[in-house]
N, C-alpha and C positions, 0 to 999 in steps of 0.2 A: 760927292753925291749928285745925283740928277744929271742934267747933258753934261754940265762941266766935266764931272768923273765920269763919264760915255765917252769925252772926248777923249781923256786924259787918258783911259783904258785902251783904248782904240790908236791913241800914239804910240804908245808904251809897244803895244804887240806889232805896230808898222815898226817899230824902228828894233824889236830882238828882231824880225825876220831881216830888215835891211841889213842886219850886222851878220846873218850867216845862221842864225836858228835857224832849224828845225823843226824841233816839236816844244809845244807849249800845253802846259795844262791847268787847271782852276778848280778849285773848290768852290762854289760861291756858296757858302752856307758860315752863319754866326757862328762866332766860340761862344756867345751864351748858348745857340741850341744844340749846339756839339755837347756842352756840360751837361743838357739838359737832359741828353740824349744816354751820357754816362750814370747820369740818376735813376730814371728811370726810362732802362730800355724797352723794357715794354711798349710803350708808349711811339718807339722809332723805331720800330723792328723794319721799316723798309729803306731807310738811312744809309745809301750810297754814299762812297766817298774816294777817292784818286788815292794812292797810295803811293807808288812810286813804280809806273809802270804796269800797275795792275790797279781796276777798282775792284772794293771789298764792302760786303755790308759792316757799318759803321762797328755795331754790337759784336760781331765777330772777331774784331782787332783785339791784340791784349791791353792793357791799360797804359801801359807803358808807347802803344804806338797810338790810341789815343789820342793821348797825354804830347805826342809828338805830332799828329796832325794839329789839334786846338793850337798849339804854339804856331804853327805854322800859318794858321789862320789869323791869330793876331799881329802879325807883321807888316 
């Protein structure tokens, strides 16, 4: 958190691109408001989100790819 993790973020991506990346992408949104979001959608109906190559409104995913974004956001 704070500059430390600014820094730590900012290495991370100097050094995929030094090794021959690409492309790089990020969610930066919580798994609690990704949950929150599966509760009630209404309430995120504008909830973008990266998916794999495509982004999609969050509400629109099936629960199951959800269910696989939040995960991926805990890591």
């Amino acid at each position: 958190e704070g500059e430390k993790g600014i820094d730590s973020l900012a290495s991370l991506i100097r050094a995929y691109f030094k090794l021959g990346g690409h492309h790089i992408q990020f969610n930066v949104i919580s798994a609690d408001t990704l949950r929150a979001a599966q509760k009630e959608p209404e309430k995120y109906r504008n909830l973008i989100v990266r998916v794999a190559g495509y982004s999609d409104y969050f509400n629109n995913l099936s629960k199951t790819l959800q269910d696989e974004i939040i995960s991926r956001t805990e890591h």
